[in-house]
Backbone as a chain_set.jsonl record, in Angstrom:
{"seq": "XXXXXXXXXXXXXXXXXXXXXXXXXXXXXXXXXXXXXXXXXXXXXXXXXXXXXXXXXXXXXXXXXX", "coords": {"N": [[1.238, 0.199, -22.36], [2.07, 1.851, -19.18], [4.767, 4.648, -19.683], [7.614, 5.901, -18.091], [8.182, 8.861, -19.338], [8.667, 11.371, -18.624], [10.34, 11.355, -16.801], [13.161, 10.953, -16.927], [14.514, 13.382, -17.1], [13.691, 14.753, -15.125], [15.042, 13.697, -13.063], [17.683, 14.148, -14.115], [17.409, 17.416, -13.889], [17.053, 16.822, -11.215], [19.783, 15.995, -10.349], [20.101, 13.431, -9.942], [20.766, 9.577, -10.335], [19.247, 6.617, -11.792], [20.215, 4.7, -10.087], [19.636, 6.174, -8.0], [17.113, 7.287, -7.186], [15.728, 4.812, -7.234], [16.521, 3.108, -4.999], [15.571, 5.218, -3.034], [13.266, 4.785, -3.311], [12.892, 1.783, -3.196], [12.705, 0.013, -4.943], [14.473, -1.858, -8.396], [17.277, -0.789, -10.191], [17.326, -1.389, -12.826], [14.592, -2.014, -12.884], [13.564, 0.382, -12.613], [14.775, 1.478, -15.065], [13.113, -0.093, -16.911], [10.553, 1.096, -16.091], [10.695, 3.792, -17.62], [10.974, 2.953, -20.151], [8.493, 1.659, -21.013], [7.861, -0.52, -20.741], [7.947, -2.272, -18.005], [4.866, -1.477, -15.561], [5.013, 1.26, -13.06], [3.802, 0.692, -9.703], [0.743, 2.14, -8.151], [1.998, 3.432, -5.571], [4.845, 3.271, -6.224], [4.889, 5.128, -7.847], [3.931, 7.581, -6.785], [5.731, 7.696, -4.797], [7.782, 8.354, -6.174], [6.73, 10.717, -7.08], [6.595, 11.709, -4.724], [9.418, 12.561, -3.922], [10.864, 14.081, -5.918], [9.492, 16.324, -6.974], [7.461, 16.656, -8.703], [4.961, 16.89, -11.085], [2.352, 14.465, -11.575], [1.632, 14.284, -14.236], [4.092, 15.339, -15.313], [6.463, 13.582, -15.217], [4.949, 11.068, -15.834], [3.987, 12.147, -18.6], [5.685, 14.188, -20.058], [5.157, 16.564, -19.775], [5.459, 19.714, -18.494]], "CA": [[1.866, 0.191, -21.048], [2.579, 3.272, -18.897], [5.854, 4.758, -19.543], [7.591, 7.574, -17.623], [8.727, 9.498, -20.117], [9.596, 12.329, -18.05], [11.546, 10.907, -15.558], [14.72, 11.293, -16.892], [14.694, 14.726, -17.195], [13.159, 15.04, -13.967], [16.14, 13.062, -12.282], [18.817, 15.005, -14.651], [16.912, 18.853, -12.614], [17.465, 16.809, -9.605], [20.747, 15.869, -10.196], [19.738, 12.461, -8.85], [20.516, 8.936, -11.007], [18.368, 6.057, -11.843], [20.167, 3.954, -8.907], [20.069, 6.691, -6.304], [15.623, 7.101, -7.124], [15.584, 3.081, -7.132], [17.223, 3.117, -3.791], [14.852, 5.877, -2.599], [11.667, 3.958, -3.627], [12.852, 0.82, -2.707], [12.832, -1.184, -6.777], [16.159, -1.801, -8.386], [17.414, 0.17, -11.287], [17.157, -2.096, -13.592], [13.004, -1.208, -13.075], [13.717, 2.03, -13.234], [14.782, 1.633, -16.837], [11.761, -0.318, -17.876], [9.572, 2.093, -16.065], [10.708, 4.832, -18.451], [11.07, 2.447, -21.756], [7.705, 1.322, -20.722], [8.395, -2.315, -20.647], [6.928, -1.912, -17.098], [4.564, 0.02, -14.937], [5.641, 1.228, -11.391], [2.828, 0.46, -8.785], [0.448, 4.084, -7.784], [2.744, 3.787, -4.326], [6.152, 3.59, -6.686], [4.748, 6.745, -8.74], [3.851, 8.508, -5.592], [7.136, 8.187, -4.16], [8.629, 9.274, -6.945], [6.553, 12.387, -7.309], [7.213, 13.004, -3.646], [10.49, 12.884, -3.991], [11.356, 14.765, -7.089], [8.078, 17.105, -6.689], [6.935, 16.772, -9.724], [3.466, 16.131, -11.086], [2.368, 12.521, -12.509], [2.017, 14.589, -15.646], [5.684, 15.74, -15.513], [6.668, 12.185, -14.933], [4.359, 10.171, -17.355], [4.063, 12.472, -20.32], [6.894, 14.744, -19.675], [4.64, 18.183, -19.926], [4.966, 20.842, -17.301]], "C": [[2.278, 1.617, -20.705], [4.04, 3.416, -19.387], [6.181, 5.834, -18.74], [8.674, 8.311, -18.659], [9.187, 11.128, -19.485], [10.863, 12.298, -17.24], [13.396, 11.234, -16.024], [15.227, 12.528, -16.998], [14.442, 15.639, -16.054], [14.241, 14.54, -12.488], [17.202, 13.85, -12.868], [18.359, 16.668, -13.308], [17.38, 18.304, -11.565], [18.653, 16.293, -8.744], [20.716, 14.13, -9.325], [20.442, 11.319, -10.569], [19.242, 7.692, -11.409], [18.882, 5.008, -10.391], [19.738, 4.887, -7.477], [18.273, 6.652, -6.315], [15.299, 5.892, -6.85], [15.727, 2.751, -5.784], [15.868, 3.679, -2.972], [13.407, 5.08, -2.373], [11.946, 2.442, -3.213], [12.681, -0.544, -4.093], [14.668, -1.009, -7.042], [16.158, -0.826, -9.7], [17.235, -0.187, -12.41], [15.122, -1.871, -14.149], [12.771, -0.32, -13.612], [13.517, 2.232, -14.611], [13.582, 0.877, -17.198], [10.872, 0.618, -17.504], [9.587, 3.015, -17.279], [10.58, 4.081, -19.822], [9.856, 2.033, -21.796], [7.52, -0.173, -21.188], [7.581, -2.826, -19.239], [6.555, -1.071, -16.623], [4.697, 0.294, -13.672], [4.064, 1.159, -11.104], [2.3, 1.835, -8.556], [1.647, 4.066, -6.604], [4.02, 4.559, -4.819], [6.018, 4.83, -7.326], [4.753, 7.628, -7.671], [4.889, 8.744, -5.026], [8.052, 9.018, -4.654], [8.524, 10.473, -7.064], [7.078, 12.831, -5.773], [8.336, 13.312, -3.762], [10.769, 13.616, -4.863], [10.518, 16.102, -6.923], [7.914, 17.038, -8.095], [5.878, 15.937, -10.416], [3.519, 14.578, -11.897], [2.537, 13.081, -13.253], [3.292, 14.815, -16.143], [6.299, 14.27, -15.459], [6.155, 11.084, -16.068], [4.404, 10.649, -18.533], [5.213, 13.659, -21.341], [6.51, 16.086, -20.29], [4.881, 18.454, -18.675], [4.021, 21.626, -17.427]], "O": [[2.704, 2.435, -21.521], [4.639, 2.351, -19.536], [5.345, 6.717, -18.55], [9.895, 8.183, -18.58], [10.024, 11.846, -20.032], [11.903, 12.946, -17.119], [14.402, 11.622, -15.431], [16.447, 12.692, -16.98], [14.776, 16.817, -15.93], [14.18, 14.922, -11.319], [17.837, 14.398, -11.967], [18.892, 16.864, -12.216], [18.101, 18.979, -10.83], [18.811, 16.138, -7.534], [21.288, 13.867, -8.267], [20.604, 11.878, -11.654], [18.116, 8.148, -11.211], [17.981, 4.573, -9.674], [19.575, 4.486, -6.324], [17.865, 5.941, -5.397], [14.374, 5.834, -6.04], [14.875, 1.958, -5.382], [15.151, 2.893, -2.353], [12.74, 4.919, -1.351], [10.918, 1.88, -2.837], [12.572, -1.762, -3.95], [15.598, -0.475, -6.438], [15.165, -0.228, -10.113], [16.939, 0.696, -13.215], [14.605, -1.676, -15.249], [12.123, -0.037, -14.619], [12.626, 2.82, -15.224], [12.939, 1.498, -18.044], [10.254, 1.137, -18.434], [8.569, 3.058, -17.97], [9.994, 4.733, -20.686], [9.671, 1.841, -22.998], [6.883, -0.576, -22.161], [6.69, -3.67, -19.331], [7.088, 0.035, -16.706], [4.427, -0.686, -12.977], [3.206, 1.454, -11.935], [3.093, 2.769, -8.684], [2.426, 4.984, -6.857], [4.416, 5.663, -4.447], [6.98, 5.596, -7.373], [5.638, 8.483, -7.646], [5.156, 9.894, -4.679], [8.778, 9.893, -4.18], [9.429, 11.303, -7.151], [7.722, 13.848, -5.519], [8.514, 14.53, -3.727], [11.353, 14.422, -4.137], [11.246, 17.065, -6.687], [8.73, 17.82, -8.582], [5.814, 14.707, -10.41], [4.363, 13.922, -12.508], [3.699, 12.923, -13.629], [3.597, 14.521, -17.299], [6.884, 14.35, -16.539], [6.819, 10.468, -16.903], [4.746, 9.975, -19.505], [5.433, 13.861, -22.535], [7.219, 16.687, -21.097], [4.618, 17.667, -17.766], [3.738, 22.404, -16.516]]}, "num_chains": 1, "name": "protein.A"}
């Protein structure tokens, strides 16, 4: 299963939490956390939002390289 293993490090830079991105994208937070534990996988739309918002690449996000 995907995980985002960057994400939290990518929300810490942006000073953001997992409810305020959840909010943003429109899932609850509770997602959020499986997204990253990879329990589940966000939809391409929910990844996309995320990268727009944050700017940061899928790779920064899924495997947590810059």
């Amino acid at each position: 299963m995907l995980a985002l293993k960057g994400l939290p490090a990518a929300l810490k830079e942006a000073g953001m939490t997992n409810t305020e991105i959840a909010a943003a994208v429109g899932v609850s937070g509770t997602q959020i956390t499986k997204f990253v534990k990879g329990y589940a996988a966000p939809s391409l739309g929910t990844l996309v939002a995320i990268h727009d918002i944050l700017g940061k690449s899928l790779d920064e996000l899924v495997f947590g390289k810059k």
